[in-house]
N, C-alpha and C positions, 0 to 999 in steps of 0.2 A: 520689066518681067513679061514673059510670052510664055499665055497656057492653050494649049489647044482644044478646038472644038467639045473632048468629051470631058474635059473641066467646065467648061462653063453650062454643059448639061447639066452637070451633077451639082453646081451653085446653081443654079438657075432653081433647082428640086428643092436642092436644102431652104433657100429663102423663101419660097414659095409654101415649101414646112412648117418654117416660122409663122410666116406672116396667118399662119390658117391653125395653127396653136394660140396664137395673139387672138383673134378672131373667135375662137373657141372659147377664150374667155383666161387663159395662161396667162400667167403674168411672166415675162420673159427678159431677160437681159443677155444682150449679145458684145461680146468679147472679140472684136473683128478690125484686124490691119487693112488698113486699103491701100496696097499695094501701086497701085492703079491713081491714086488719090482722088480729083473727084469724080474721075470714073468710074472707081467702085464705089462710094457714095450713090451714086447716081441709080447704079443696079438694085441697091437697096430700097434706095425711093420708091422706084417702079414696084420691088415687091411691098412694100410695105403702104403704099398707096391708099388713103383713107384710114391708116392708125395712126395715134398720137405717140409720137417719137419724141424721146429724149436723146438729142445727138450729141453726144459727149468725148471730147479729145483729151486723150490723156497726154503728157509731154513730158519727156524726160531729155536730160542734156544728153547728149551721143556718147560723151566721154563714162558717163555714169552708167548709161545702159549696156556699153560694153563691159565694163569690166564687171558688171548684174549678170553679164551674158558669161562669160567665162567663168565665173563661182558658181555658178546655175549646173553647168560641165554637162550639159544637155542640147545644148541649142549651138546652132552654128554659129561659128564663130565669123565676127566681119558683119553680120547680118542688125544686129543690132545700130550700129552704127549707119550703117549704109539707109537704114530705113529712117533714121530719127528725126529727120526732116520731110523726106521725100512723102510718107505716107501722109503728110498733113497737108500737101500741097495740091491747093483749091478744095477743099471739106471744110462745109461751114460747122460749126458747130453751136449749139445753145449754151454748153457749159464748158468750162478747158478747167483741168486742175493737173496739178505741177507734182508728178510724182517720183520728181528728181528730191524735190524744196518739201514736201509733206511725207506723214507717214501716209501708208497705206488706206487705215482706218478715218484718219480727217477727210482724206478724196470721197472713201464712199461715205460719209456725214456730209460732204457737197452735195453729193448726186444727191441723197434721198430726202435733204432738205429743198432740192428745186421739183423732185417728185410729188412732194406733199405729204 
């Protein structure tokens, strides 16, 4: 994927947003593809520098996410697929929960069980 210079302005603002909402005292959960894989991981690091981060991969099989992607009848179609690997590629993560194999609700009783 190639985004131009006034993209990564306007990420560069938004996670800089974040991380100074965090910091302000927010308790914040971000919902974010990394396109890029550990590229974009990495952009976030830098903004989030000095917060305790729960890095959490969500995974879903490709064949499941497309057809998620077509009933959905919102989102482009091919896209779900094409990413279902790719975004995970070199992003370490603290926690991975399977939301091919789980409901919804078990993933997030994962996460806030490793939150405390």
């Amino acid at each position: 994927m190639s985004v131009g210079d006034g993209f990564r302005e306007l990420e560069d603002a938004w996670m800089a947003g974040i991380a100074a909402m965090v910091r302000a005292g927010a308790r914040v959960i971000v919902d974010e593809v990394f396109p890029g894989g550990s590229a974009s991981q990495q952009r976030w690091q830098r903004a989030l520098a000095g917060i305790e981060v729960l890095w959490v991969g969500v995974r879903c099989e490709a064949e499941i996410a497309a057809w998620r992607e077509v009933t959905r009848g919102d989102r482009v179609t091919g896209m779900a697929e094409a990413q279902a690997e790719a975004v995970h590629q070199g992003v370490r993560y603290d926690l991975e929960v399977d939301a091919a194999g789980a409901e919804s609700v078990e993933c997030a009783r994962s996460i806030a069980a490793r939150r405390g």
